[in-house]
C-alpha positions as CSV (number, residue, x, y, z in Angstrom):
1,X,125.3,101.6,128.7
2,X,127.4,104.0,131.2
3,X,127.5,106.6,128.9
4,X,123.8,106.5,128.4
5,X,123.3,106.4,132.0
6,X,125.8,109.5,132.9
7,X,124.1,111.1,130.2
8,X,120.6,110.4,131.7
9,X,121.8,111.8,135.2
10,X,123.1,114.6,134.0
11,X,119.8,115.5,132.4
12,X,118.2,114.5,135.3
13,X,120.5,117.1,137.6
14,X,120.0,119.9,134.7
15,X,116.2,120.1,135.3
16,X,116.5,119.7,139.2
17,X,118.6,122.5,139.1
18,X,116.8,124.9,136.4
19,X,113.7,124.0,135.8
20,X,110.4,123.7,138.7
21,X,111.1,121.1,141.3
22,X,107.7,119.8,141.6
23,X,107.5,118.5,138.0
24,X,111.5,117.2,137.8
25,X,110.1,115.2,140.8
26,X,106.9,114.3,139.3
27,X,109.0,113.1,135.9
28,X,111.3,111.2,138.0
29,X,109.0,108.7,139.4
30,X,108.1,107.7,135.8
31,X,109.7,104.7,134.6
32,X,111.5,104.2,131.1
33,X,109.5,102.8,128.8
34,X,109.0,103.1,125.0
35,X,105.5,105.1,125.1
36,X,105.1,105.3,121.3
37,X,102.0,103.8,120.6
38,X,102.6,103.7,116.4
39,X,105.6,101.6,114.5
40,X,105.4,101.6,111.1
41,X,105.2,98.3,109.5
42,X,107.9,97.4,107.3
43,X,106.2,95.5,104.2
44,X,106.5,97.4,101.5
45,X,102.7,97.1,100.1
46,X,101.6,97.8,103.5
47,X,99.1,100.7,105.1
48,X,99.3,103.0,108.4
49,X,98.4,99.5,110.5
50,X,97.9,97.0,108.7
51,X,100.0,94.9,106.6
52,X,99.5,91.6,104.2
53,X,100.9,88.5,104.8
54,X,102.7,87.9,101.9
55,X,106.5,88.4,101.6
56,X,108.5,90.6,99.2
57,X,110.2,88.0,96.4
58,X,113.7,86.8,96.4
59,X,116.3,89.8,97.3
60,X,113.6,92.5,96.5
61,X,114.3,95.5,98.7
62,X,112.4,98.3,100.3
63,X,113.1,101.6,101.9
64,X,110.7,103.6,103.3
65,X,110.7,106.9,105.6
66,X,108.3,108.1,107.7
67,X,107.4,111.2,109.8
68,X,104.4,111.7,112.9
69,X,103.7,114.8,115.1
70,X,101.8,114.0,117.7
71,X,99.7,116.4,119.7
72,X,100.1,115.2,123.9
73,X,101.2,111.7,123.3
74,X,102.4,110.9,126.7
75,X,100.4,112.2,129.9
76,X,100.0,111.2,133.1
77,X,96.4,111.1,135.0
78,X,95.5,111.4,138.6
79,X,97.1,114.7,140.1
80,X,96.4,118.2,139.9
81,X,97.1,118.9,137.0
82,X,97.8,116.4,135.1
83,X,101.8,115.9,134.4
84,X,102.5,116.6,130.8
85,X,106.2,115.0,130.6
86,X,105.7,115.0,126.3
87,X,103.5,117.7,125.0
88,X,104.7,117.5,121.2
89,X,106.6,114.9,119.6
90,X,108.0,114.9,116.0
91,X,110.0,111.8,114.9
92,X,110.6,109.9,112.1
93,X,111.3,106.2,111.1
94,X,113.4,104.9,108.3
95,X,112.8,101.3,107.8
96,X,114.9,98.9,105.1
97,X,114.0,95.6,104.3
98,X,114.9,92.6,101.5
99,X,113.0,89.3,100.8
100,X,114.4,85.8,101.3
101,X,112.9,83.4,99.3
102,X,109.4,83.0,98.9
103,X,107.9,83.3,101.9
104,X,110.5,85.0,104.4
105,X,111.5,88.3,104.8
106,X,114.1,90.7,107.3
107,X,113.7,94.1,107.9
108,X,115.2,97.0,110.0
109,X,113.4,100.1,111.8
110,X,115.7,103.3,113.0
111,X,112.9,105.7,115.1
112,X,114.8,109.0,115.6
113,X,113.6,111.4,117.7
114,X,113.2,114.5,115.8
115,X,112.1,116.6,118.5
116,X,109.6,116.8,121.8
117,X,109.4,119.3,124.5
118,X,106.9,118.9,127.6
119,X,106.8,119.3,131.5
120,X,109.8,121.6,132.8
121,X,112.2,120.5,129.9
122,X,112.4,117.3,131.3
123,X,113.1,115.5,128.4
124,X,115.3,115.4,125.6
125,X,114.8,117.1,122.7
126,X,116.3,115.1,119.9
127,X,117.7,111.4,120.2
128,X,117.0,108.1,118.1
129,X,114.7,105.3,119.9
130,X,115.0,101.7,120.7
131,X,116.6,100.0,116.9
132,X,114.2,97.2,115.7
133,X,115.8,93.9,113.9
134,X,112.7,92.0,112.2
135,X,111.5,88.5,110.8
136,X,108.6,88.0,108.6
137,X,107.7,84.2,107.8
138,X,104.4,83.8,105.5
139,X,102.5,80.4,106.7
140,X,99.5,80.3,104.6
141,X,99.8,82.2,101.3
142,X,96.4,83.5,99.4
143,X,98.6,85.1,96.2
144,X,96.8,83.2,93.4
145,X,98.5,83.5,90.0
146,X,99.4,87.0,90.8
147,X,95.9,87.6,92.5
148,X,96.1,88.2,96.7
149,X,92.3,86.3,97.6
150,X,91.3,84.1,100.3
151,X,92.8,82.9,103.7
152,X,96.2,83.8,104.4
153,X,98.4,84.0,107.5
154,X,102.1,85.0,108.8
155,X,103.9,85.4,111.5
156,X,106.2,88.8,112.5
157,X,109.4,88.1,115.0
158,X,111.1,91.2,115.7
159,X,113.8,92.3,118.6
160,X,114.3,95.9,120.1
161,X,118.0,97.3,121.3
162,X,118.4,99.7,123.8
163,X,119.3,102.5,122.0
164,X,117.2,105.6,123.2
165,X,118.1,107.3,126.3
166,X,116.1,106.2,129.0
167,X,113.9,109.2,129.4
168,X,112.9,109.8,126.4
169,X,109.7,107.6,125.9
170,X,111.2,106.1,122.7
171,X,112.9,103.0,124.6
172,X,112.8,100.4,127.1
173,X,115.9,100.6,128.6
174,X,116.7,96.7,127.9
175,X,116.2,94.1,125.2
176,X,112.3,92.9,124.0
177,X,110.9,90.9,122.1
178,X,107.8,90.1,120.5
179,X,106.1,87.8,117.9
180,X,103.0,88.7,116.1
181,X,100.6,86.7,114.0
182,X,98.7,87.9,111.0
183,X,95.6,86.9,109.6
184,X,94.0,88.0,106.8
185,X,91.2,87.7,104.1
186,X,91.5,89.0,101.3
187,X,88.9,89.7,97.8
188,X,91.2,91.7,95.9
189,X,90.0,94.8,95.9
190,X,89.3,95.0,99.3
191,X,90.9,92.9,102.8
192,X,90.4,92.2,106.4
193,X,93.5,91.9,108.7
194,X,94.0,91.2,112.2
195,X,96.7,90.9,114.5
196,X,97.5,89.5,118.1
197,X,100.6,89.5,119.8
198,X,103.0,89.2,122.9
199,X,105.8,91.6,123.9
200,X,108.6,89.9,126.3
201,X,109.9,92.9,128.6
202,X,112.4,90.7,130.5
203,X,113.4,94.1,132.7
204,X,109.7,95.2,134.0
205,X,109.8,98.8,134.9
206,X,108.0,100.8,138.1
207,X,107.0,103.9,138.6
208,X,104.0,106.6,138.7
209,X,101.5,106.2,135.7
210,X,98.0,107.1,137.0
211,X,96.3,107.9,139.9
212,X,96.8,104.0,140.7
213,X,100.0,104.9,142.4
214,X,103.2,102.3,141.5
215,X,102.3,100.3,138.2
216,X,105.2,98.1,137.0
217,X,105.1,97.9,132.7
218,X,106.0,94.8,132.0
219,X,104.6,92.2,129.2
220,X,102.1,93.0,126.6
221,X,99.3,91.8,123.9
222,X,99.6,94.1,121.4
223,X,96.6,93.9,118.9
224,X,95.0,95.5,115.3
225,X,92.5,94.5,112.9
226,X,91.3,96.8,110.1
227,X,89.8,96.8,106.5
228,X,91.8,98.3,103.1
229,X,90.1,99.1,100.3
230,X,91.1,100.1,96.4
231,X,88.5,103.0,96.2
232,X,88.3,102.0,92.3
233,X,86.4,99.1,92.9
234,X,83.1,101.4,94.4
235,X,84.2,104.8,93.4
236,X,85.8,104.5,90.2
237,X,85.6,108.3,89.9
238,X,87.5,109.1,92.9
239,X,90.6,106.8,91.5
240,X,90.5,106.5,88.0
241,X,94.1,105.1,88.0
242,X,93.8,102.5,90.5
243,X,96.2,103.9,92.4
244,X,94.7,104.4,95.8
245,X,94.5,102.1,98.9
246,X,92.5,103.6,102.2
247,X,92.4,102.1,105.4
248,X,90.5,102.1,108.5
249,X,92.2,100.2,111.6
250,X,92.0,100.2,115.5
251,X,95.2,99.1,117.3
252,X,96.6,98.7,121.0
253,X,97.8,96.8,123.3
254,X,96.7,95.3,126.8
255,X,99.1,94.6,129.7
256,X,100.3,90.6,130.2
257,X,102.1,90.8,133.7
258,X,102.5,91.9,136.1
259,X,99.7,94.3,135.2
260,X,96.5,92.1,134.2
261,X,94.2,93.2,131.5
262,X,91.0,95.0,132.0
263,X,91.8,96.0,135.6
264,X,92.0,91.9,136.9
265,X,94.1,90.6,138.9
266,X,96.2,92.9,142.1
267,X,98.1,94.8,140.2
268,X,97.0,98.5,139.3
269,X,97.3,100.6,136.2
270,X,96.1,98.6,133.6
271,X,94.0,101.9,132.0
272,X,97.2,103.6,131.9
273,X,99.0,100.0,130.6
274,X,95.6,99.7,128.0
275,X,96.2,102.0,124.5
276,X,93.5,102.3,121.6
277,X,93.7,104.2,118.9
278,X,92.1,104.1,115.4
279,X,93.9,104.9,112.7
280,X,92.6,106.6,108.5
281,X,94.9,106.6,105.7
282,X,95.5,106.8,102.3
283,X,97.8,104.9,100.3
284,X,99.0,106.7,96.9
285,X,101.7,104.8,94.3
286,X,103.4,106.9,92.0
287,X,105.7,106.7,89.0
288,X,104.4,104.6,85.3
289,X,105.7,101.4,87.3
290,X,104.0,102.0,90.7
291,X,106.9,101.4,92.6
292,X,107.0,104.6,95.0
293,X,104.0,105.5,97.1
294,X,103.2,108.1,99.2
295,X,100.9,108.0,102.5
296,X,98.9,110.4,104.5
297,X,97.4,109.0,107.8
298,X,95.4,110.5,110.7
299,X,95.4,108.7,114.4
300,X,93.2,109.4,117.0
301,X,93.2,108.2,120.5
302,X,90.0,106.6,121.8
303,X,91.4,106.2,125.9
304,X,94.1,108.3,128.2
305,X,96.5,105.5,128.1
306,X,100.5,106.8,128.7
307,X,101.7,107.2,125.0
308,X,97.8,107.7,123.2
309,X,98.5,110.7,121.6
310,X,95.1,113.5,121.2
311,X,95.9,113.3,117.6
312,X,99.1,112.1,115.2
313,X,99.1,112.7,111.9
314,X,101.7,111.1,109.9
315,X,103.1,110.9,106.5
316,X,105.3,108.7,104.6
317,X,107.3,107.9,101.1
318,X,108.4,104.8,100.0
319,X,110.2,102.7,97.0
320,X,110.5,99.3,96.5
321,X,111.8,98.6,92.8
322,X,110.3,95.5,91.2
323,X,110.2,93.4,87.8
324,X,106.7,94.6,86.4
325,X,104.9,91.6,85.7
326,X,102.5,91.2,88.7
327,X,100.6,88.0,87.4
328,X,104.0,86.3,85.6
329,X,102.6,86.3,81.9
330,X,105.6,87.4,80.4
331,X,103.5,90.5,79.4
332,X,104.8,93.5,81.4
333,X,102.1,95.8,83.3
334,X,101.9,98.7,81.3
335,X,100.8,96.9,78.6
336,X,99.2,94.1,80.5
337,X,95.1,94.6,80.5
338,X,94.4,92.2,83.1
339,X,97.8,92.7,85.5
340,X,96.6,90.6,87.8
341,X,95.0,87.8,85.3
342,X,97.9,85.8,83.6
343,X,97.5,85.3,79.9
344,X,96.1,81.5,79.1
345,X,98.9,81.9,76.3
346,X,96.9,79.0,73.3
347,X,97.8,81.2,70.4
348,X,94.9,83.4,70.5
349,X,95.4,87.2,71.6
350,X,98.2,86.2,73.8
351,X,99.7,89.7,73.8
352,X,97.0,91.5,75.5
353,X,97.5,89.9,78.8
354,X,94.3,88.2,79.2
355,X,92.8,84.9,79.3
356,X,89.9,84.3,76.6
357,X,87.4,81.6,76.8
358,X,85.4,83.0,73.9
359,X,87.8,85.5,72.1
360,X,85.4,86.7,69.5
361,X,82.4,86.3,71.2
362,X,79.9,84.2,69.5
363,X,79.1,81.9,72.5
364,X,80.9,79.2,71.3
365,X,84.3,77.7,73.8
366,X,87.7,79.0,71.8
367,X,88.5,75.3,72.4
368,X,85.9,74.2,70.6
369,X,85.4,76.7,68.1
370,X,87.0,75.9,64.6
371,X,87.2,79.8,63.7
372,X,88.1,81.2,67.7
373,X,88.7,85.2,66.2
374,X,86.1,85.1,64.0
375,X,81.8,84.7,65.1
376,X,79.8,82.5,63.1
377,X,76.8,80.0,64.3
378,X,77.5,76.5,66.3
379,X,77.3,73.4,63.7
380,X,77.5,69.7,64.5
381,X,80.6,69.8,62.1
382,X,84.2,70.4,64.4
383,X,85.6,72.1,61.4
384,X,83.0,74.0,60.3
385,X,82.0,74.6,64.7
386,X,81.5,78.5,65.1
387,X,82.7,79.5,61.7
388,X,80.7,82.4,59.6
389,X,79.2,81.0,56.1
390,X,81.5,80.4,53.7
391,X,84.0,79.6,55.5
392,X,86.1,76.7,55.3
C-alpha cells in the first residue's frame, strides 16, 4: 500500500495547492470509506436487489456488466453549505461467477470507477474500487422439479481487498467482511426475499460526516427485502413472451459499532451511518434460449445518509449459457409446453413436455382408462373403461 498512500498524498497536496482551501480542508476530515450504497448481486437470475437462493449448477458460469450514474451520491450535512465531495459518479461493475455443485457457488465483483467529480476536485476522477471475492452456499432449496416454490434460504460470504485509493468513496482502505442470509418465498410467478447481514470493518475509520462532529464507521447490518414479479402472470398483454421480471426493493444498512443504530448508544452519526434506498427494475432475457438479459433499474434515496445518492439509474447485460431443459424432461425448452412441468413420460404424449392425467379428456384417469387418447363413456369393464362404442 505505499504506492497507494504516496499517491493519495499527492492528491491531497494538488488540491491544497490549486483548488479552495476551505473545502480541501473540509474533504480532509472525511474518513475513507466505501460510500457506494449499491453492489450488484452476482447470481445470474438475479434483479437490481434482490437475488434467489438457489445456486447456478455444476461449472455453469456467468458474466455480467453493469453501469450506474448517480446524481449527489455522497454529501455531507451540517455546515454552510453542505460539502459536496462527489457530485456525479459513473462506474461500472463486471462480476464473473461459476457453480460448484448443487448448492454452492463463487463469484467475483471488479467496481471501477468510471468517473466522479465534486467539491474543489478533491477526488479522483477515474480508479477501480475495493475487489470483492464471494461465497454462495444454498441451505434450504425450494426448486421443485424444475419449479422455484415455497421456503428457501442461503447464505452469501464475501471478502473486500483494498484496492481503491483511499479517497475515492469506492473503498475501505483495509480488508472486510461480511456474511449475509437470504430468505425467500417463492410462488413461481412471483417472490418475496429478504436479507440481513453483518459487515466486519476490522480498521474503523474517523472523521466529519454530519453536523454530529467525529463519527467513527465501523461495523454494519446491511439489509433488503423486496417482491419480483413475471408481469405475465397479471398482465399477460404487457409480456406476451414471458420474458420480463420487475422488482420493487428497499435496501440499507444500519451502523453495528461503534456507532449504534437508530441514534442509541454515545456514539454520534448514526443518520449519516443509516442508508435507505428503494430500488424499480425491469428484468428483460433475450436470445431463443433466454440466456442473455438486459436490466434497466431506477434508485431513489429515502434519507441523507453519506453515499444515498438523489437518484441512480443503472443498467446492465448479462449471459450465463445453460443446457435448455429447465424442468429435466429430456424435452428441450423451445419445444417444451410446460418448461417448468417435467413430462410424466407413461407412453402417452410424452413429447410435448407435459404431464397428462386425462390426455383426451373424457374425465376418466389415463391410468385407468383402457383407450387414454381416445374419449368414450366410463364402463364397469377395465378393457372396455373409457373407450368410444365399438371399440374393442
Amino acid at each position: 500500500m505505499p504506492v497507494a498512500r504516496a499517491c493519495a498524498a499527492l492528491g491531497w497536496a494538488a488540491v491544497a495547492t490549486f483548488a479552495d482551501p476551505a473545502a480541501a480542508q473540509s474533504v480532509a476530515k472525511l474518513p475513507a470509506i466505501d460510500a457506494r450504497t449499491f453492489r450488484p448481486p452476482a447470481a445470474p437470475d438475479a434483479s437490481m436487489v434482490l437475488e434467489p437462493v438457489a445456486t447456478p449448477g455444476h461449472l455453469e458460469w456467468n458474466l455480467a456488466a453493469w453501469a450506474a450514474y448517480a446524481h449527489e451520491p455522497v454529501i455531507v450535512h451540517g455546515g454552510a453549505p453542505s460539502l459536496h465531495p462527489v457530485d456525479h459518479q459513473v462506474t461500472a461493475d463486471l462480476v464473473a461467477g461459476v457453480g460448484l455443485g448443487s448448492r454452492f457457488a463463487v463469484a467475483v465483483d471488479l467496481p471501477v470507477l468510471v468517473w466522479q467529480d465534486g467539491a474543489a476536485g478533491s477526488t479522483p476522477a477515474a480508479g477501480i474500487g475495493d475487489v470483492f471475492l464471494i461465497a454462495k452456499a444454498t441451505v434450504l432449496s425450494n426448486e421443485r422439479n424444475g419449479l422455484r416454490a415455497g421456503l428457501g434460504m442461503a447464505a452469501i460470504a464475501d471478502v473486500s481487498l483494498p484496492t481503491a485509493q483511499r479517497s475515492s468513496f469506492m473503498g475501505d482502505g483495509a480488508v472486510t467482511a461480511s456474511l449475509r442470509w437470504l430468505v425467500e418465498y417463492s410462488l413461481g410467478v412471483a417472490a418475496a426475499r429478504a436479507s440481513l447481514g453483518f459487515v466486519l470493518r476490522p480498521d474503523w475509520r474517523t472523521g466529519s460526516l454530519a453536523d454530529a462532529g467525529e463519527v467513527t464507521v465501523g461495523n454494519a447490518l446491511p439489509w433488503s427485502f423486496g417482491l419480483v414479479l413475471r408481469p405475465k402472470a397479471v398482465l399477460p398483454a404487457v409480456d406476451p413472451g414471458d420474458r420480463q421480471e420487475w422488482e420493487v426493493a428497499a435496501r440499507g444498512s444500519l451502523p453495528a459499532g461503534p456507532v449504534a443504530p437508530f441514534g442509541l448508544g454515545s456514539g454520534p452519526g448514526a443518520t449519516a451511518l443509516s442508508p435507505a434506498l428503494l430500488a424499480f427494475d425491469d428484468r428483460v432475457a433475450l436470445g431463443r434460449h433466454r440466456d442473455a438479459f438486459v436490466l434497466i433499474g431506477l434508485d431513489v434515496g429515502l434519507d441523507t445518509a453519506v453515499g444515498v445518492p438523489a437518484v441512480r439509474g443503472i443498467v446492465s447485460v448479462g449471459w450465463a449459457p445453460r443446457a435448455h431443459d429447465r424442468d429435466h424432461d429430456g424435452v428441450p425448452d423451445d419445444l417444451d409446453q410446460c418448461p417448468e412441468l417435467p413430462e410424466d413420460r407413461d407412453g402417452i404424449q410424452d413429447q410435448d413436455g407435459c404431464p397428462e392425467d386425462d390426455a383426451d379428456g373424457d374425465g376418466i384417469p389415463d391410468d385407468e382408462d383402457a383407450c387414454p387418447l381416445t374419449s368414450g363413456p366410463a364402463s364397469n369393464d377395465r378393457r372396455r373403461n373409457g373407450c368410444p362404442a365399438g371399440a374393442r
